[in-house]
C-alpha positions in Angstrom: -29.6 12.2 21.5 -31.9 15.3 21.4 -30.3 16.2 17.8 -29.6 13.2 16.7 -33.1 11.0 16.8 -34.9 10.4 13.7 -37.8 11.5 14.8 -36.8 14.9 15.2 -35.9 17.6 18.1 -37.2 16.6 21.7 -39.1 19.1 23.5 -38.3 19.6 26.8 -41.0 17.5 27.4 -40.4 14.3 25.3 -36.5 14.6 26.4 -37.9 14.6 30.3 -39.8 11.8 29.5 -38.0 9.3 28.0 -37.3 6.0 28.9 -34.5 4.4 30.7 -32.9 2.6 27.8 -33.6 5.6 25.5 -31.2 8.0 27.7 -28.1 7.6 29.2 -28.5 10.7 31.6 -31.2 10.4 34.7 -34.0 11.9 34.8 -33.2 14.5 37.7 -30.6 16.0 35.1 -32.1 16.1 32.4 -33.2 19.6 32.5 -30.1 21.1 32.9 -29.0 18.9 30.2 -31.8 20.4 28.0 -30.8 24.0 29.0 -27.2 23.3 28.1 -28.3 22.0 24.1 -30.3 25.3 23.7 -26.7 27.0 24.7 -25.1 24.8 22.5 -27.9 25.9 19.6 -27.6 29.7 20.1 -23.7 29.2 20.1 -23.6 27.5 16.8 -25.8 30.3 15.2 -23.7 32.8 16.9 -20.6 31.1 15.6 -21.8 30.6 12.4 -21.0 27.4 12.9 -22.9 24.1 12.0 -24.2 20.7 13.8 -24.3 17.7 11.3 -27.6 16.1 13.5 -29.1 19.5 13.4 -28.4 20.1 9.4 -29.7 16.6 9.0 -32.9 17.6 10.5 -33.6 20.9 8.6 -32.5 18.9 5.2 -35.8 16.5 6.0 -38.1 18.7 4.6 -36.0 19.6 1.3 -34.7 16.3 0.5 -36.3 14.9 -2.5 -36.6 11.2 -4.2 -33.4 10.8 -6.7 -31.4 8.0 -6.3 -32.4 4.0 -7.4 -30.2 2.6 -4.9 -28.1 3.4 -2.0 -25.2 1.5 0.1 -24.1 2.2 3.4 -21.0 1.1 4.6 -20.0 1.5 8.2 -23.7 2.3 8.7 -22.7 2.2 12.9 -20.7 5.7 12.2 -23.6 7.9 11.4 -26.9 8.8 13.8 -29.9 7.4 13.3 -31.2 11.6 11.7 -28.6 11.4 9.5 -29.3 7.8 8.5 -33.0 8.7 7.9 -32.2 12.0 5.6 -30.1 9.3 3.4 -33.0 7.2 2.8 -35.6 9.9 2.0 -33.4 10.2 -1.0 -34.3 6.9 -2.3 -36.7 6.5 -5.4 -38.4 3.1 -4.0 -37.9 3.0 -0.2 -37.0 -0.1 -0.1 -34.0 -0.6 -2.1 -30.9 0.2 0.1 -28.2 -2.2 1.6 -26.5 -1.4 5.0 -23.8 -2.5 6.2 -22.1 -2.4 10.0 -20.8 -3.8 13.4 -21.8 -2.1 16.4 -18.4 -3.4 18.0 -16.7 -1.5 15.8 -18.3 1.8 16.9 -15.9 4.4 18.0 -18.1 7.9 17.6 -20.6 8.9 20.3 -23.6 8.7 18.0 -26.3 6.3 19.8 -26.2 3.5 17.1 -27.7 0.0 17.7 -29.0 -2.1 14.9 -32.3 -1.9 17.1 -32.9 1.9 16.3 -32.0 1.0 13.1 -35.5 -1.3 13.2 -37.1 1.4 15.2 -36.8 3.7 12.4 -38.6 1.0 9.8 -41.4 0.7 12.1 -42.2 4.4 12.0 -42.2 4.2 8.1 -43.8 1.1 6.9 -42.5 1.4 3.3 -39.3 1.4 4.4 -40.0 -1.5 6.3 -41.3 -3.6 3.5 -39.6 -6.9 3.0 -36.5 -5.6 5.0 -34.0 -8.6 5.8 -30.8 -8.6 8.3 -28.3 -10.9 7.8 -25.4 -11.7 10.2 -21.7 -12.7 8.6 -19.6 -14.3 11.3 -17.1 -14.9 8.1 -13.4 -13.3 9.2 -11.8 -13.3 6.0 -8.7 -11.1 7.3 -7.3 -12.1 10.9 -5.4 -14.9 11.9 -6.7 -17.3 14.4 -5.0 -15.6 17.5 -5.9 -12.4 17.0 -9.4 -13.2 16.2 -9.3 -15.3 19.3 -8.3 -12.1 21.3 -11.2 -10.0 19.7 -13.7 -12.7 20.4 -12.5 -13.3 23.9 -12.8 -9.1 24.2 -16.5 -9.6 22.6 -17.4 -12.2 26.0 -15.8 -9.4 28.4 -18.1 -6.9 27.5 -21.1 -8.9 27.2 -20.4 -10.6 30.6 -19.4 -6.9 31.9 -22.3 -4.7 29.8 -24.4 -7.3 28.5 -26.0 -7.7 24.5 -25.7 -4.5 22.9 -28.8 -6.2 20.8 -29.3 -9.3 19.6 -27.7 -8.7 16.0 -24.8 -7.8 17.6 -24.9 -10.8 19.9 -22.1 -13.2 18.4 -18.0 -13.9 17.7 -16.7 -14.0 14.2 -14.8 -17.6 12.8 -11.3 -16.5 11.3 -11.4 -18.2 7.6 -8.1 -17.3 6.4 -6.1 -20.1 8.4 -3.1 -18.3 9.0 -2.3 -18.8 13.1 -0.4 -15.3 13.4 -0.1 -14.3 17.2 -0.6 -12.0 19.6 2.7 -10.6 21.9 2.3 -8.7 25.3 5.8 -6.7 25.6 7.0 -4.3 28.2 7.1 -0.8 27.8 11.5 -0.4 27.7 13.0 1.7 26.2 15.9 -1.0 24.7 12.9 -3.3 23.4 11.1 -0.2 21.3 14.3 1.1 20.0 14.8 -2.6 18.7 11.2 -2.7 16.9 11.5 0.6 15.8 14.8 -0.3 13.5 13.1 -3.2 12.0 9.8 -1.9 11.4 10.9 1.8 10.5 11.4 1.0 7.0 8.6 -2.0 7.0 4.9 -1.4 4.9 4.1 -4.0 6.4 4.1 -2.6 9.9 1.8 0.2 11.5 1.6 1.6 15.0 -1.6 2.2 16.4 -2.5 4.5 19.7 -5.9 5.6 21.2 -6.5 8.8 20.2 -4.9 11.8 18.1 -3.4 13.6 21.1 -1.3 9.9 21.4 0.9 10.3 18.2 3.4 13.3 19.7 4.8 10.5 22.2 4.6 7.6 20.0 6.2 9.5 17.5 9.0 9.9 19.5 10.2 6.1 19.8 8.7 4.9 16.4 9.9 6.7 13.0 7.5 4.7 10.9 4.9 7.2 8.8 1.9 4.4 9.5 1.1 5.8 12.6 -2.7 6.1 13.5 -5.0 6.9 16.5 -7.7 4.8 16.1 -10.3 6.6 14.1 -7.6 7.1 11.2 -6.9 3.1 11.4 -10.7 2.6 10.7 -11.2 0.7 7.8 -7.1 -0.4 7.2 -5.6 -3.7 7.7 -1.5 -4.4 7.7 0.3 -7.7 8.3 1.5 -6.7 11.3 0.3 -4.0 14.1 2.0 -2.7 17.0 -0.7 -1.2 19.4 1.0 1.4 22.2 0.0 1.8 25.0 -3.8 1.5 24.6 -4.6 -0.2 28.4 -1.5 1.7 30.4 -2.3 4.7 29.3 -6.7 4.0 30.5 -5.3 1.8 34.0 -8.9 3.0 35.5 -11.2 2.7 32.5 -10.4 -0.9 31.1 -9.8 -1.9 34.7 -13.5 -1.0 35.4 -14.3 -3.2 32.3 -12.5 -6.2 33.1 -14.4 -5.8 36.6 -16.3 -8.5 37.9 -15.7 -10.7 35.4 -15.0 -14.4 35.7 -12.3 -15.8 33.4 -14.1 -19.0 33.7 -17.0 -17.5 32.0 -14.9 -16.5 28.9 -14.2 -20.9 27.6 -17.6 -20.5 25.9 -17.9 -20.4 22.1 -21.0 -18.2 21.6 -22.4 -15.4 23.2 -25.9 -16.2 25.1 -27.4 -13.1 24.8 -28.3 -11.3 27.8 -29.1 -7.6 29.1 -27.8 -5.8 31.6 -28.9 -6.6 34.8 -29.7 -2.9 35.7 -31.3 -1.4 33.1 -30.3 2.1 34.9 -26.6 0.9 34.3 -24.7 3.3 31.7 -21.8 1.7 32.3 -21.6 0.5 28.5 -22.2 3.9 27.6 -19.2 5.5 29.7 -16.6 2.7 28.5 -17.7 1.6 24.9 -15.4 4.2 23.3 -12.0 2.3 25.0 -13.6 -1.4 24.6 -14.7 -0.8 20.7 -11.1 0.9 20.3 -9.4 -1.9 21.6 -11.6 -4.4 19.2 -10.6 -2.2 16.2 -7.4 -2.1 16.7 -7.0 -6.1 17.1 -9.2 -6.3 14.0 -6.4 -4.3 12.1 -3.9 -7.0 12.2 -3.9 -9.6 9.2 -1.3 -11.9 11.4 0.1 -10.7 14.2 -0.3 -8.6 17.3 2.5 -7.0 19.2 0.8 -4.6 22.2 3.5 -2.7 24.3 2.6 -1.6 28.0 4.0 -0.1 31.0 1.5 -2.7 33.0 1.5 -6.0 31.9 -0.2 -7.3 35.1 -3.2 -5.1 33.9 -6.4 -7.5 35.1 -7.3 -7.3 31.2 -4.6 -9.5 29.8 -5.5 -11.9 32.2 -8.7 -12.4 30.9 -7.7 -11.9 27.3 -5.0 -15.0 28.2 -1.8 -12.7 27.3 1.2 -12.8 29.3 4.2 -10.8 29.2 7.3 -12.4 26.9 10.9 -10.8 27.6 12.2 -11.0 23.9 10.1 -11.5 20.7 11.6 -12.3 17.2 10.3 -9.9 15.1 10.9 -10.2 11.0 10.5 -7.1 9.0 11.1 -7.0 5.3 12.7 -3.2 4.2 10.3 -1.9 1.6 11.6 -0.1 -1.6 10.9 2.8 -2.5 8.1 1.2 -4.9 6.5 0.0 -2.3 6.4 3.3 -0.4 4.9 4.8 -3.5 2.0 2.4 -3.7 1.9 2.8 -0.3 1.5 6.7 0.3 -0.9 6.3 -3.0 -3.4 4.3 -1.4 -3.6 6.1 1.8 -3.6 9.1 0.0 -7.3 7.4 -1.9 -8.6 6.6 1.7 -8.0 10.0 2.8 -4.9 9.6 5.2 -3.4 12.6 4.3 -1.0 13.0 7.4 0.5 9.2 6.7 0.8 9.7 2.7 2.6 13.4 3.6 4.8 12.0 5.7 6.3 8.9 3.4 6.8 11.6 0.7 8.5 13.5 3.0 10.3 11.0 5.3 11.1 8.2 3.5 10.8 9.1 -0.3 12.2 12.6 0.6 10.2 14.3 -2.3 10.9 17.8 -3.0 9.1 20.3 -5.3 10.3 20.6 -9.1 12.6 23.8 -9.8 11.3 24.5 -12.8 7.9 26.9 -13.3 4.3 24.7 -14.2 1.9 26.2 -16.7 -1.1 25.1 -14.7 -4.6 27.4 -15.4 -3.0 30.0 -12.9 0.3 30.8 -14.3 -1.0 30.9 -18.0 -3.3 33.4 -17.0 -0.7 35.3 -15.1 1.2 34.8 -18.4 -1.5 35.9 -20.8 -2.3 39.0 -18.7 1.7 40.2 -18.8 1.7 39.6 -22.6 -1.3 40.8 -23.7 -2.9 43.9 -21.3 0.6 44.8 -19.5 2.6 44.2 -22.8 5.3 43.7 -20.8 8.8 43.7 -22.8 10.9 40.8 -23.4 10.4 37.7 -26.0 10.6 34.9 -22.7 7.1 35.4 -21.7 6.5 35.4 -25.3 8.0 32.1 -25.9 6.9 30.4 -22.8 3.0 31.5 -24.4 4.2 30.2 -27.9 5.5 27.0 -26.2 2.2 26.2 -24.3 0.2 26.6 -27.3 2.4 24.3 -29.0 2.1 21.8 -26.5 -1.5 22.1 -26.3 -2.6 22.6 -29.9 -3.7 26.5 -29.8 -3.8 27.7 -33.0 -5.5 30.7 -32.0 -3.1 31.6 -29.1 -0.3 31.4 -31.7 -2.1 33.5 -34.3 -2.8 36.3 -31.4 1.3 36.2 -30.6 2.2 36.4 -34.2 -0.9 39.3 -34.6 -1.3 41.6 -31.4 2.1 40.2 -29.6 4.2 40.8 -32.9 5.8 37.8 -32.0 7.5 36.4 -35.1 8.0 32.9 -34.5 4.1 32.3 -34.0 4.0 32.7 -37.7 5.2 29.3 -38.7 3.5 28.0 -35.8 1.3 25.4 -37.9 4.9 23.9 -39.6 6.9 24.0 -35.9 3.8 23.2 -33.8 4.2 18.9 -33.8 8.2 19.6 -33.3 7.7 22.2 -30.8 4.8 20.6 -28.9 7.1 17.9 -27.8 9.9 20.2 -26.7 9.1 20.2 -23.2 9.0 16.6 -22.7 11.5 14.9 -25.4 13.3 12.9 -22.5 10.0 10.5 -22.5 10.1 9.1 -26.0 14.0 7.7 -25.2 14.5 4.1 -24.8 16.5 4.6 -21.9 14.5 6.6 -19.0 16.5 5.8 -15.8 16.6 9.8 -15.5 13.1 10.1 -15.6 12.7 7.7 -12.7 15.2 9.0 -11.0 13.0 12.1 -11.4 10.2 10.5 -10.2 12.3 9.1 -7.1 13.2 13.0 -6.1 9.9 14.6 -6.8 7.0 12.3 -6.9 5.0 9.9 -9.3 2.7 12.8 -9.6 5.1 15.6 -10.2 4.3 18.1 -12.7 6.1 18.9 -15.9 6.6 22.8 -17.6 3.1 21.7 -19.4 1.5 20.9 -16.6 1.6 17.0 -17.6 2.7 14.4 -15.5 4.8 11.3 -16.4 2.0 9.2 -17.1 0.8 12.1 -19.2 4.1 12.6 -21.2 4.9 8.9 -21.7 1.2 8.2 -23.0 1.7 10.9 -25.6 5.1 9.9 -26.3 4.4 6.3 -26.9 6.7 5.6 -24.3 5.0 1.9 -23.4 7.5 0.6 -21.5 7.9 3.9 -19.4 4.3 3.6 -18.9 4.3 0.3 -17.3 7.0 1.0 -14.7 5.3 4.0 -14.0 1.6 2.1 -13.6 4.1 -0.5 -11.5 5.0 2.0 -9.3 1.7 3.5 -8.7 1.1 6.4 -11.2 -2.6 7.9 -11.1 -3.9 6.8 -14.4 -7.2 9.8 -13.4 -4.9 12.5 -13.1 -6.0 15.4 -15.5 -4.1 18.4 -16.5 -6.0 22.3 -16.5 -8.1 20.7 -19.2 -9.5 18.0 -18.0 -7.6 15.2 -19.8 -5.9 12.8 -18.9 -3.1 9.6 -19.6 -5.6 8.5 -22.0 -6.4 11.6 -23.4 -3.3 12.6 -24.5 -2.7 9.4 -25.9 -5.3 9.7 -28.2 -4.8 12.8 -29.0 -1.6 11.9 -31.1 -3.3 9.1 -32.3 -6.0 11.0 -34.1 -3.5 13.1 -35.6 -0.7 10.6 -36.7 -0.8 7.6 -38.3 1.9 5.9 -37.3 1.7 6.3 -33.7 -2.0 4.9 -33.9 -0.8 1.6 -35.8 2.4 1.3 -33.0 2.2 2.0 -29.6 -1.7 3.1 -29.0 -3.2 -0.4 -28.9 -0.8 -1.2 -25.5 -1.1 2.6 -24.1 -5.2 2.3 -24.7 -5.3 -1.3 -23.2 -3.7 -0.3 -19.9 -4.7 3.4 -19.3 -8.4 3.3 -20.1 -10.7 3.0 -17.3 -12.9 0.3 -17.2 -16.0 3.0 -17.0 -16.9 6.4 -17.2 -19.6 7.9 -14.4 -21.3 11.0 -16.1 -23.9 12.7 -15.0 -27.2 13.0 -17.4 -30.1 15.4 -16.4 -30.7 13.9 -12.4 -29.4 10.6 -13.3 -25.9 9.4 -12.7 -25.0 7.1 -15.1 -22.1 4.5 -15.6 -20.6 4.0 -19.8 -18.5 0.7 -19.9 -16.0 0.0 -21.9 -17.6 -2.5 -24.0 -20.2 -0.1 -25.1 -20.5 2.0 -28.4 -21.0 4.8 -26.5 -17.5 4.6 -24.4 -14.7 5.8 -26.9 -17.4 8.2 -28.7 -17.5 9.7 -25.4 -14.0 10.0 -24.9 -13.5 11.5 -28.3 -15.7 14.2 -27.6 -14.3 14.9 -24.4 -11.0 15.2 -26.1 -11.8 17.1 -29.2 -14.4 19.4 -27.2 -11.6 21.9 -26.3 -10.7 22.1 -30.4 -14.3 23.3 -31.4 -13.1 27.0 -29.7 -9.1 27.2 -29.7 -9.5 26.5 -34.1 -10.5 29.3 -36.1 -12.3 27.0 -38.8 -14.8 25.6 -35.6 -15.9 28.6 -34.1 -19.0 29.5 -36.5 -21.3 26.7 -34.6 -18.5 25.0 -31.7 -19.9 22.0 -32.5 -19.5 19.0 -33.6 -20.2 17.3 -37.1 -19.4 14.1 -38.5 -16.6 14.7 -40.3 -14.5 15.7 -37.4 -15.0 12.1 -35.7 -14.4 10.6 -39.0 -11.3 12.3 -39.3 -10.2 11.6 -35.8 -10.6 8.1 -36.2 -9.1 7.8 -39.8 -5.9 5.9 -38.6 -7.5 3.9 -35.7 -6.5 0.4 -36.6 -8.2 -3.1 -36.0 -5.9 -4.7 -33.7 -6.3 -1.4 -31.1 -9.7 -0.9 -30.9 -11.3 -4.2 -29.7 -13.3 -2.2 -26.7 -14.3 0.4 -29.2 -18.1 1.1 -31.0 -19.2 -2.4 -32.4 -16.4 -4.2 -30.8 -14.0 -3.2 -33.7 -13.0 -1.1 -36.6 -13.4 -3.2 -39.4 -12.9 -2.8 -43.4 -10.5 0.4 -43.2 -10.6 1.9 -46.6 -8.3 4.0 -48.9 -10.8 7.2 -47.9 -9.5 7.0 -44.5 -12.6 6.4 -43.1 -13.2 3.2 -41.3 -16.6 1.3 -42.0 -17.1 1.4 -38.1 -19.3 5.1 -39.0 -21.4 2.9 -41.2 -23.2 1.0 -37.7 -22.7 3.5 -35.2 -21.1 7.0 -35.7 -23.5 7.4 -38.4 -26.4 8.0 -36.2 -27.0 10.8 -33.3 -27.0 10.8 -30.0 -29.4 12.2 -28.0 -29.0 13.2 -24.0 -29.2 9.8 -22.4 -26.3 8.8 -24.7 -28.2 5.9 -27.0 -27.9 6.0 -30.3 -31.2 6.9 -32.7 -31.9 7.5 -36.3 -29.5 6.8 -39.6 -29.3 10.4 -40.9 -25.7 12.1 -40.9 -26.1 15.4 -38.9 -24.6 17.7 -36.2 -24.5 16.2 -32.7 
């Protein structure tokens, strides 16, 4: 608390001094308290080591007005300091939306919805027209399990009383699905049986308390969705098999069920009350175990299967559970699709552990044999060929092969110049041929190999060019390798050492060959371009949809920026002029370019050029990205 108010660092003074409700310590140790957090300060500069309260606090006086709006999810996970340093970042105080459950609250960071309020009263203009709405809406658990969270919700207002009065109330399950909730015994022949069924299951995860909890649950379950319960924040699965959460706390969650009257629990609402002692921190002590256990029901989608070593705990007794000897459990094997997806979406939410360990485990991915050309080895390579001259024509070729590949003209005329490398001299006749030489396999019909690839090392493996499949079947044309591969779970942002990517490469052969632009682009740009593009102009971030002029203009330049230094003929200004988008887009046809400038290229003439440059491409841009003036000039 004395780092983590918003209205700064308490003196000794102000932290002696504060209220009941405002401290969870008494006041007869607080100085010893406050002697140990000026330790704790000198051993984090000592350290060199950093407080995120304390940061927040030195950041007040530098933060500065920038943003238009800001949303906070899971606004209960951050301290009130931190929370206030966000909002001094806002351009009109009052535009913000948070969003939260203090039941759901599973760091030690003081949050309730009534500091939140505190902090509006100190600043009026954040204050200003401020509503709180409560959504009792549970779109995502069945009826029994939300009955089992709401039933937890009355044992710790009966036990600890309203957190606050926003918080005061139980949620209404929506979806309709009944689902349940089992109580099993902790036997060894009963967890062997669930682990064979759900082992192979993406439909199943096992949850346990905390991180230190995994090394034993590991050892009877073989699934990779394994989580303590600050990983399972913010997941849901159909099905959820907690382990162990009340055996393994006997004393803590006994201490919570204390005192109260299963009687009291056949209410529908929640009257709210406080505490009867106001000097009782018993909430604070036990809200870590209680708002664990209410996570980890809220995980499950339908159904509940909690295995324990003491099924006569008092808890399941007031949460109605009793022990069942067998339980028919149904657990479809996933493919090896579905593990993709799977380890791909963890891998977006940050579970890097549970996305490591399906590549490894299940998938049973292994690194390519062959050597990448990423940004590191060409260097290495440029370096050997150029300053160590080292002998040989491989390191030559491998040079020769990337510029190829990557349209380098000027890499190929230094090989053929300073490298004496003959076969960079017909580089501009061999470059389309030789370009494609690393990834030929992608423009077959028949791509079972490449799958099977994919299967051994990865949806995101890397080819010799750096590319990956998504990559080589965009610039191959390769549409219906492209739609297995999206199927499956292929990363349509992935960019190469350049910064392009499915897209990119795509387009790339469709500027520079007709008949690739009138056959496969229109599907490959329908399914791999984003839907926006967040760029950052001056101080302001800015969002360019798809349906705008501005959206394939932008993605031209990115592409064709690289060109204006690796071509000889563009290096007098490196920039661009007309003629080089005009030429670009010469073979773009109608039927491909709905989303582009205008909304289509229309009237394609003999010249080449389409009559699209006429409304749009015709003008500049300037550095907000709207279009102005008519004039033809260098952008």
């Amino acid at each position: 608390m004395l780092g983590a108010s918003a209205a700064g660092i308490l003196s000794r003074e102000c932290y002696r001094n504060l209220g009941i409700r405002q401290s969870i310590f008494p006041v007869e140790q607080r100085d010893v308290l406050y002697d140990l957090f000026e330790k704790y300060r000198a051993w984090l500069t000592e350290a060199k080591l950093y407080d995120l309260n304390l940061i927040a606090q030195e950041w007040q006086a530098l933060v500065a007005p920038r943003y238009d709006f800001i949303v906070i999810d899971e606004v209960q996970d951050i301290t009130p300091i931190q929370l206030s340093l966000v909002l001094k970042a806002l351009k009109k105080p009052g535009h913000f939306l948070l969003c939260g459950d203090s039941n759901q609250i599973v760091h030690p960071n003081f949050f309730s919805w009534a500091q939140v309020k505190s902090l509006f009263w100190r600043d009026p203009a954040l204050a200003e027209r401020q509503s709180l709405s409560i959504l009792t809406a549970n779109f995502r658990n069945g009826l029994e399990a939300t009955r089992v969270a709401n039933t937890l919700l009355k044992i710790k207002q009966r036990r600890f009383g309203s957190i606050d009065r926003e918080s005061n109330f139980l949620v209404q399950s929506i979806g309709g699905e009944p689902g349940q909730v089992v109580l099993l015994a902790d036997q060894e022949a009963a967890k062997k049986e669930l682990d064979q069924k759900i082992r192979q299951s993406t439909q199943f995860a096992v949850l346990v308390m905390r991180d230190e909890d995994k090394a034993v649950a590991k050892r009877h379950f073989a699934t990779p969705l394994l989580f303590s319960i600050h990983e399972a924040k913010g997941l849901e699965y159909e099905n959820i098999v907690l382990y162990r959460f009340i055996s393994d706390h006997r004393a803590e969650f006994a201490d919570i069920a204390n005192g109260v009257d299963k009687a009291e629990l056949a209410a529908d609402t929640l009257d709210y009350r406080r505490a009867k002692d106001k000097q009782d921190k018993s909430l604070e002590i036990y809200k870590f175990y209680v708002n664990a256990l209410y996570v980890a029901l809220t995980r499950a989608v339908k159904n509940l299967y909690l295995i324990e070593s003491d099924t006569g705990h008092p808890l399941f007794n007031l949460l109605d559970l009793t022990p069942v000897g067998q339980v028919r459990v149904e657990a479809k094997q996933a493919t090896l699709q579905e593990w993709q997806k799977e380890a791909r979406k963890l891998e977006l939410q940050g579970k890097q552990e549970q996305a490591e360990a399906i590549r490894r485990d299940i998938l049973k991915e292994v690194p390519v044999p062959w050597p990448v050309f990423d940004a590191a080895k060409t260097r290495e390579l440029l370096v050997k060929v150029f300053r160590d001259q080292t002998p040989g024509g491989k390191l030559r070729q491998q040079l020769h092969d990337i510029a190829a590949c990557h349209d380098e003209p000027m890499l190929a005329a230094s090989l053929a110049r300073e490298a004496k490398f003959e076969t960079a001299k017909n580089f501009a006749q061999q470059r389309m041929t030789l370009g494609r030489k690393t990834y030929m396999p992608y423009f077959a019909r028949n791509f079972k190999d490449i799958l099977r690839q994919c299967d051994q090392h990865g949806l995101e493996h890397r080819l010799p060019m750096n590319q990956t499949p998504l990559m080589a079947a965009a610039a191959a044309g390769n549409v219906a390798l492209m739609e297995v591969l999206l199927e499956r779970g292929a990363n349509r942002e992935t960019v190469d050492h350049y910064g392009f990517n499915a897209l990119h490469w795509a387009m790339r052969e469709a500027f520079r060959d007709q008949k690739f632009a009138h056959g496969p682009f229109a599907a490959l740009y329908e399914a791999l371009a984003p839907a926006s593009i967040d760029i950052n102009v001056g101080d302001r971030f800015v969002r360019i949809d798809r349906h705008l002029s501005e959206y394939f203009l932008f993605q031209t330049l990115w592409l064709l920026f690289k060109s204006r230094f690796a071509h000889p003929g563009y290096l007098l200004h490196a920039a661009f002029e007309t003629k080089v988008i005009t030429d670009a887009w010469q073979h773009l046809p109608t039927n491909s370019t709905r989303d582009f400038p205008c909304g289509a290229v229309r009237g394609m003439k003999k010249s080449g050029r389409p009559s699209i440059w006429r409304s749009t491409c015709r003008s500049s841009m300037n550095s907000s990205g709207r279009f102005y003036g008519r004039k033809s000039t260098t952008i």
